[in-house]
N, C-alpha and C positions, 0 to 999 in steps of 0.2 A: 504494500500500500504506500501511497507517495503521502511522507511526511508534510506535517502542515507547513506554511511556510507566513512570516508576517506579511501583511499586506498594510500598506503606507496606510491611513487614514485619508479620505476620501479617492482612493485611486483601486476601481476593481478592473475596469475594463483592461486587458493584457497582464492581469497578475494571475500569478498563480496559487489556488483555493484548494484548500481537503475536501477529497471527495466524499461526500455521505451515504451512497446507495449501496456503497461495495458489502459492509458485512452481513446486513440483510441478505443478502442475494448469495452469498457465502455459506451463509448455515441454513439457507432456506427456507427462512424468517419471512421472506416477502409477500404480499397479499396481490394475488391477481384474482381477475375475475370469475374465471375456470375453477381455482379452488372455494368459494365463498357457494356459501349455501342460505335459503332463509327456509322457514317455514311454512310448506305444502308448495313448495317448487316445483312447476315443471319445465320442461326442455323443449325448445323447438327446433324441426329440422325441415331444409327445405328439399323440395323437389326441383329439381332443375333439368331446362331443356337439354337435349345434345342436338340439336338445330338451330342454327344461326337466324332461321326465319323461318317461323312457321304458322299455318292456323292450328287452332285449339277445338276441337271435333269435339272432344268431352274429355272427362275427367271421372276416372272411376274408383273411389276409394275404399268399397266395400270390402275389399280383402284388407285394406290398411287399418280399417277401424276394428277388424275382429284381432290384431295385434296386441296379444296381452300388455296395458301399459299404457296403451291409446287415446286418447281423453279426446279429440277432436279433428280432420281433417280440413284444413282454411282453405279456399279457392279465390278468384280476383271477383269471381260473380258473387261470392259470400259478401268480402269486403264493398262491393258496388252496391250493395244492400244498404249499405251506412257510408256508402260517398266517400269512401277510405281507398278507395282499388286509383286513384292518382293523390300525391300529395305534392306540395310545391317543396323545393331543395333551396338550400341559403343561397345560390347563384342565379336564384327570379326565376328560374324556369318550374315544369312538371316533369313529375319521374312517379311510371306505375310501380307502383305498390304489389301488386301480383296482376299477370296481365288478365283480361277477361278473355279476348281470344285470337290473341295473335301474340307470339313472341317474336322479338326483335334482334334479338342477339344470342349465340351459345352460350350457356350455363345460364341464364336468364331464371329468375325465382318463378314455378308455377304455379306451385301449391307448399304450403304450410304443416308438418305434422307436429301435433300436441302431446306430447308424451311425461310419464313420470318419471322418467330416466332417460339418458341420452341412448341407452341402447334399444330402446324401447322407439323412441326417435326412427332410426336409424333405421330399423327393421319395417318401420312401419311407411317413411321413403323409400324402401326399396320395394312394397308390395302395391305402389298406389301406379297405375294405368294410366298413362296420359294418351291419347289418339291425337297424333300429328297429323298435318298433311304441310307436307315441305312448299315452301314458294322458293321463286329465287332469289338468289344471294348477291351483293356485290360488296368483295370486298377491296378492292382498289379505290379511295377517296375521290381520286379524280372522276373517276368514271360515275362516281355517286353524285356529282357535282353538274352531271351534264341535263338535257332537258328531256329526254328521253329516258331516264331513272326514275324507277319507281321511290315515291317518298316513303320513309317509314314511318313517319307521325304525322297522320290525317289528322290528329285530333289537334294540332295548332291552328291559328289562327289564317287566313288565307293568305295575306301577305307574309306569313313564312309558309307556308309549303315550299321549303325547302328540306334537302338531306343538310345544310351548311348549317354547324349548332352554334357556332361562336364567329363573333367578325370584331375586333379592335384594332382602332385607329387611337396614335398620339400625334400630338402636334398641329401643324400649320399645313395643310395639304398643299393649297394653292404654294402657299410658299416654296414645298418641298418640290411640288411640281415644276417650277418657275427654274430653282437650281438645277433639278436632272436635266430640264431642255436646254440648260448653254452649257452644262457640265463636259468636259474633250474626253472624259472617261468615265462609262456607265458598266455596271457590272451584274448581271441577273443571274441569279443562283437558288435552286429548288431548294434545298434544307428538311430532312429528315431527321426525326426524335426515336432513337431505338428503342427500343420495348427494355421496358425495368422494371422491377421489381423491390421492394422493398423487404427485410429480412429483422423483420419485430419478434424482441422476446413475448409478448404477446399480441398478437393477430388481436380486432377486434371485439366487441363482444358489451352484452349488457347485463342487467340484473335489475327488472323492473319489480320494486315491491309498493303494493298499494295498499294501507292502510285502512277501510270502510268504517273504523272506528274515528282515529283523528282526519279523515278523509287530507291523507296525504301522501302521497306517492315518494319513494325515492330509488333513485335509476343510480346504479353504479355503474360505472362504463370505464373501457378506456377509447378515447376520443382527443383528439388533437383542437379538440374548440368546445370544450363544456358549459363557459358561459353564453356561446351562440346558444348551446342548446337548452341551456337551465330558461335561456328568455323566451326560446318559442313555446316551452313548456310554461309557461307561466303567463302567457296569453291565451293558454286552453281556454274556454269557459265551460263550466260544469252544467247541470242540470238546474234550474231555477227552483231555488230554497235550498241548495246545498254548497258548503263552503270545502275548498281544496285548497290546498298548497304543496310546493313540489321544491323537493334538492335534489342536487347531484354531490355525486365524490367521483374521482377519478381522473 
């Protein structure tokens, strides 16, 4: 372990600080969310497509629900019951919640299993039927960009029917445009982002517990923006005559 070392008084930025996480993580002291348990816990597991695009013909979970363990099978048409099967994402846009009949991407969430145990989960995704019928696929960007590409979110607005999800501009256009046309040297270069991956001692995950007594919820997570999420929880509104409140750790 790296000895502590004095740090000047008011000088942190570029000094060097004792680390604090190390002995926990040593003896195995540390609290994730994988190990934490509450009371009458259960596990969810999803089903997910292996088609990049496809319709949703049905959904049959009668073998999933006879799965000792099983407490409920969720679908997108369950959630469209209660206006849940789309929710809006911190970036202003909509993102399905489980699709109702169309998936849009491989591994895509389809259905939900309820369980009291993660193996119980697990067994009861692997017995639930999903009836695909494939459409096609493009995955080349470019080619998803052209006028002749079929869109995959009809349900936007008509001035985006587009495949194009993000467009930012900075600066001064006209300006910038005004320097490339006398500029004696212009330079056009496509630019590709390789595929990455990130390598967390803990992958994500949550722990919602809801109190019906002090009608208060508390969600343990790990999440890289817990106060985004403590605020959109906290503009929930509950049912009229009933009071909630909600924290997060993690």
């Amino acid at each position: 372990m790296t000895a502590p070392v004095e740090v000047e008084v008011g000088r942190a930025i570029g000094a060097r600080v004792e680390r604090k996480e190390d002995q926990k993580l040593l003896q195995g002291q540390a609290q994730w969310v994988d190990n934490m348990s509450v009371p009458g816990m259960v596990y969810l597991g999803i089903v997910r497509s292996p088609y990049a695009h496809a319709k949703i013909k049905g959904i049959d979970a009668s073998e999933a629900l006879k799965v000792p363990g099983v407490a409920a099978v969720v679908t997108g048409k369950d959630l469209e019951g209660y206006k849940l099967h789309w929710m809006p994402t911190l970036a202003g846009d909509m993102q399905m919640v489980l699709p109702t009949d169309t998936v849009m991407y491989q591994s895509q969430e389809v259905a939900a299993v309820i369980a009291t145990s993660r193996y119980a989960a697990a067994d009861g995704v692997a017995a639930v039927l999903v009836d695909y019928e494939p459409l096609p696929v493009i995955v080349d960007p470019h080619k998803a960009l052209e006028k002749d590409a079929f869109v995959l979110r009809p349900d936007r607005a008509a001035d985006k029917q587009t495949n194009r999800i993000w467009h930012w501009e900075s600066g001064d256009k006209a300006k910038a445009d005004a320097a490339l046309d006398v500029a004696e040297v212009r330079i056009e270069e496509d630019i590709y982002i390789p595929r990455i991956h990130v390598a967390s001692i803990e992958t994500c995950g949550c722990i919602a517990d809801w109190d019906p007594v002090r009608q208060q919820l508390t969600l343990h997570m790990t999440s890289q923006a817990p106060h985004a999420i403590r605020t959109v929880l906290a503009l929930w509104r509950p049912e009229p005559g009933s009071r909630s409140r909600s924290r997060t750790s993690g």
